[in-house]
C-alpha angles and dihedrals in degrees: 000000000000109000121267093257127204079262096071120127090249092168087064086048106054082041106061097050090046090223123206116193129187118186115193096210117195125198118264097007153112089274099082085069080062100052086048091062107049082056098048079057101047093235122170105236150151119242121208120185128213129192130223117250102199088350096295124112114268126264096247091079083065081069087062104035130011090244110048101219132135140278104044129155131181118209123203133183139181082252090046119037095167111082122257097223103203118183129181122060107246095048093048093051090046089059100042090060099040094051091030118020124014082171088079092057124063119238110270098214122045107253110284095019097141125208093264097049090061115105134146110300099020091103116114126259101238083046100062093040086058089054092042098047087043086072102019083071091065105015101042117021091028111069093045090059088049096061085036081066094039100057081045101058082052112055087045097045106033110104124281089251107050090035090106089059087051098057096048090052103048096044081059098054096043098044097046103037101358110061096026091062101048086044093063092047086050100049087047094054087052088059099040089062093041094061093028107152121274088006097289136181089226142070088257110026140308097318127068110256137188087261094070083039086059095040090046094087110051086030088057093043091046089052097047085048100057092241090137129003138200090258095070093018119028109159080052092064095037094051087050082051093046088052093049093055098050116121095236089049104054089037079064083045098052085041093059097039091056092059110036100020097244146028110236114189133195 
């Protein structure tokens, strides 16, 4: 079977499940990368919005998932009128695009290839870096920008008097573990563009794929942050600045905006 290809008739697609899609968006998280999405897809969809207390998500996500993190969506369908409750980014964005949108995912197999021609390793290029940068985002980048906040929190918020102790500790802990590390994704990501299949302006090829959409969170943070800058990585700064200016993410921009007056970001 020939792979689902970006020219697939997604409308008929969306119309003939009658889809409804709630996304539970909380403020300065992952789930603005959602919410891109489902504009990216053209989904029809309610948005509810939820604010941080202390800076943790509020206790009425509990009431959709036992967790209460974001980002969260429920999917319901004439065939399925109790909610589908999908939690973690990269799931949900997996599912999004298998069910919505196969556009956003590169083929996995090269045209013609036929059943019995698939084996381990024929799968395209643009195909397996899909797969890998839908779990480097959290499982890679990620963890090293959270300790990046958290040293941070720290040295801002310690007491006056044991500031200096702060300080010494958590230098320590950025210039021996912290920065090397980033440096060396960063480093990585600069290549990765640099060598993107066909030439391309993305992580996996010429076309947006989930997998910017997933990267589009820690990269922009890293960015606002100063973790990396145009001077030692230039095609990294100008692929975050690609991604922003895309027209399904500043439609989720302009969304949020509208509602709460304005689109804070980590």
């Amino acid at each position: 079977m020939p792979p689902v290809t970006r020219g697939q008739d997604q409308e008929a697609m969306k119309a003939e499940q009658d889809v409804k899609i709630t996304l539970y968006w909380l403020e300065k998280s992952r789930s603005q990368r959602i919410l891109w999405l489902l504009e990216e897809l053209h989904l029809p969809y309610t948005l509810k919005t939820h604010k941080r207390e202390h800076q943790l998500a509020p206790p009425s996500l509990q009431q959709i998932h036992p967790l209460g993190k974001s980002p969260l969506i429920t999917i319901s369908t004439a065939a399925r009128p109790t909610p589908l409750v999908l939690a973690e980014s990269a799931f949900i964005v997996e599912y999004l695009i298998e069910h919505f949108g196969p556009g956003l995912a590169p083929a996995r197999y090269a045209a013609g290839t036929k059943e019995g021609e698939v084996e381990v390793g024929a799968e395209t290029e643009a195909w397996m870096r899909y797969r890998y940068y839908m779990h480097f985002a959290e499982g890679s980048l990620m963890p090293f920008l959270v300790v990046a906040l958290v040293m941070s929190n720290i040295k801002s918020s310690s007491p006056f008097f044991i500031r200096p102790l702060a300080a010494m500790i958590t230098g320590a802990v950025e210039s021996k573990f912290l920065h090397p590390n980033l440096q060396r994704q960063f480093d990585f990501l600069e290549s990765q563009i640099a060598t993107s299949p066909s030439g391309g302006d993305f992580l996996c090829g010429k076309d947006l794929s989930g997998a910017d959409i997933m990267m589009s969170f820690p990269l922009g943070a890293a960015k606002r942050a100063g973790l990396f800058a145009e001077k030692e990585h230039p095609k990294l700064c100008a692929y975050v600045d690609r991604l922003d200016a895309t027209e399904g993410s500043k439609r989720a921009v302009q969304k949020i905006v509208e509602l709460e007056g304005s689109c804070e970001e980590l």
